[in-house]
C-alpha positions in Angstrom: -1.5 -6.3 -21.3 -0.6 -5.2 -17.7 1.2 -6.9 -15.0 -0.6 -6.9 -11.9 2.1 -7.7 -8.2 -0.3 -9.0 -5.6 2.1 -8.8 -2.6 0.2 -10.3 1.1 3.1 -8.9 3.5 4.8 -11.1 6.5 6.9 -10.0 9.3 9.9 -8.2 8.7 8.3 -6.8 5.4 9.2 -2.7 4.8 10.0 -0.1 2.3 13.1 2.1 1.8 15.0 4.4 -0.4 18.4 2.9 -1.2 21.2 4.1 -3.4 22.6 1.3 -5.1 25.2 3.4 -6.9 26.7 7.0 -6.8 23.6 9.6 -7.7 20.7 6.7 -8.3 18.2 6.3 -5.5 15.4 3.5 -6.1 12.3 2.8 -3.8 12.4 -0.8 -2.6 9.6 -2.8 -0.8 9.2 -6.0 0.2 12.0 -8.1 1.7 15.5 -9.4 1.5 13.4 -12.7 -0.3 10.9 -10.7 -2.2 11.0 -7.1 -3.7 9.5 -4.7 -6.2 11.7 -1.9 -7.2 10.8 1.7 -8.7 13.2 3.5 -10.7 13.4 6.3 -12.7 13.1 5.8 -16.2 16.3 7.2 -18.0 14.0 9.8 -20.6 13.2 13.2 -20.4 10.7 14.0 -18.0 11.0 10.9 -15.8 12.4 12.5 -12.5 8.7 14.4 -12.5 6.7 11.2 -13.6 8.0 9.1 -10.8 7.8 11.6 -8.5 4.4 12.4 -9.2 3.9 8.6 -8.7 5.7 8.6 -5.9 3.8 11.1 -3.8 0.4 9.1 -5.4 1.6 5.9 -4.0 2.8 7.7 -0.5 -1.0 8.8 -0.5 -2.9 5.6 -1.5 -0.3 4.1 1.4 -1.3 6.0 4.3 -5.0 5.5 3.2 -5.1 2.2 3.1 -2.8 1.9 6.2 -5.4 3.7 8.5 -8.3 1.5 7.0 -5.8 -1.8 7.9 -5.2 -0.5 10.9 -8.7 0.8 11.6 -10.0 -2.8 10.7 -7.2 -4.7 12.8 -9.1 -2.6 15.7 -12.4 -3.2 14.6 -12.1 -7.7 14.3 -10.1 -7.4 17.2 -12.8 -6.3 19.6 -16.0 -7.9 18.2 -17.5 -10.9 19.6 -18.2 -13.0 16.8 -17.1 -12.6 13.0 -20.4 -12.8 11.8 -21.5 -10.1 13.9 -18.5 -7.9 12.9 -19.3 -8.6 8.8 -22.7 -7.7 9.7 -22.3 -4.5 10.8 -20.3 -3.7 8.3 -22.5 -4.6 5.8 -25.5 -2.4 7.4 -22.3 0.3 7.5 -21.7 0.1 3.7 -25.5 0.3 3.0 -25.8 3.6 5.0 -23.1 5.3 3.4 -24.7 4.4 0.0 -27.8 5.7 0.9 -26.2 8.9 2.6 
């Protein structure tokens, strides 16, 4: 069984690398209110594991930044949100066909 964090960000929400004690560094997200917190797990082989994970999550981050921000963009400028999911939908069908 999994747990699955669904977090829809407000303003003011950020991430950052904090040290809350002497030689520990933990990556923080979220806000003051709400967080999720990565750590390293205390075992052999967990410095390379989370930084592996780490520099995956950095990744999958900037991906889905630019497609935010490409699509913030994109519903900003169209004329009529039916127009704008209808393009998008012919969009998807020519990539699949490509």
């Amino acid at each position: 069984m999994g747990i699955h964090v669904v977090i829809q960000p407000l303003v003011g929400y950020g991430a950052a690398v904090v040290s809350p004690s002497p030689g520990v560094r933990q990556l923080v997200a979220g806000s003051e209110e709400t967080s999720f917190i990565v750590q390293v797990p205390a075992r052999i082989g967990g410095l390379m594991d989370t930084a592996r994970f780490a520099q995956s999550l950095a990744a999958a981050a900037s991906e889905f930044s630019e497609w935010c921000e490409t699509q913030h963009r994109t519903r900003s400028h169209s004329s009529s949100f039916t127009d704008h999911w209808s393009d998008a939908a012919d969009d998807a069908v020519t990539r699949k066909n490509d």
